[in-house]
C-alpha positions in Angstrom: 73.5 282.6 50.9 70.4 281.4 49.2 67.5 280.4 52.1 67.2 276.9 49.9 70.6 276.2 49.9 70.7 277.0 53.4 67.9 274.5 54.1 69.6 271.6 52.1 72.7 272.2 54.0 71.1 272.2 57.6 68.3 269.6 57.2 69.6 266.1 57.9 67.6 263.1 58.3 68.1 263.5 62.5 66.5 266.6 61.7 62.3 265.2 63.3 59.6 267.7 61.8 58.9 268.8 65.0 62.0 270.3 65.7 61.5 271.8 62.0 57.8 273.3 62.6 58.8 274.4 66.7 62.2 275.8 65.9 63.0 276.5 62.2 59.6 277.9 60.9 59.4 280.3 63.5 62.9 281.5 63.2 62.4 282.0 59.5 59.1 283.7 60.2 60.2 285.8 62.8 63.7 287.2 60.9 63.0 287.0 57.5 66.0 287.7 54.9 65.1 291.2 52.6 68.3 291.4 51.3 67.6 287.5 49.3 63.8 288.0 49.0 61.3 285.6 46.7 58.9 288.8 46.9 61.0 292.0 46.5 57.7 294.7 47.1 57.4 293.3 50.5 61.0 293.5 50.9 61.7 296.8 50.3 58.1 297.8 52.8 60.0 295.1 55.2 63.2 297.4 55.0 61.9 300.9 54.3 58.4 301.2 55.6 58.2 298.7 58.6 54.9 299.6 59.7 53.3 299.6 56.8 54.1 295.8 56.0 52.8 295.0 59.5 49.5 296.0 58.5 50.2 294.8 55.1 50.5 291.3 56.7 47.5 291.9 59.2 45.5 292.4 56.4 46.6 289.3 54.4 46.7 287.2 58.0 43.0 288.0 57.7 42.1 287.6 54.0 43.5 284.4 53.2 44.9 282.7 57.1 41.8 282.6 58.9 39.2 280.0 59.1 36.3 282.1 57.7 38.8 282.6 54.9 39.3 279.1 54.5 35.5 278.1 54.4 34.8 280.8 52.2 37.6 279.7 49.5 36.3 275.8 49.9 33.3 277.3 49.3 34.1 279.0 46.5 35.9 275.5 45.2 33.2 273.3 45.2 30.9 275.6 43.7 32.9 275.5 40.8 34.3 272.4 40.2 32.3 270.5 37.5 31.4 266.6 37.5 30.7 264.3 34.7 26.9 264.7 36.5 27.1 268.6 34.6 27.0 266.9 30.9 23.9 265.0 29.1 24.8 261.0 28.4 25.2 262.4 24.6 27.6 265.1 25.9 29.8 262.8 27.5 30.0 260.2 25.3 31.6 262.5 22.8 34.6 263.9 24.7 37.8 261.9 25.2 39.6 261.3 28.0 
């Protein structure tokens, strides 16, 4: 069965998001399904190579799940978002919104 499907079927509105972030998160987490997978490279190193897509995961958890990740990406972010302050008067007058 699909995992959306399944999540339509079992979420009801008795269903509190704690119960969803304590319970159903970590069983999905824990016991993910390879045979149904969104991403089918770490599938098949989930099935066939289990210790390499622990490291795999390790190494992810600490490129992009950390909080030094995390400043360094908002870093990134607002260093490259523009304002209307980056364009002359003349500049700005001429573009449309």
């Amino acid at each position: 069965m699909d995992c959306s499907l399944w999540v339509l079927m079992a979420f009801s509105w008795l269903t509190d998001l704690s119960n969803i972030f304590e319970s159903f998160l970590p069983q999905l987490l824990t016991y993910p399904n390879p045979i149904d997978p969104l991403n089918g490279d770490a599938a098949a190193l989930y099935l066939h190579k289990p210790e390499e897509y622990k490291k795999k995961v390790q190494e992810y958890v600490q490129k992009y799940a950390t909080e030094e990740a995390l400043r360094e990406q908002e870093h990134v972010e607002s260093s490259s978002e523009s304002s209307m302050s980056d364009f002359s008067e003349d500049e700005a007058q001429d573009m449309e919104l």
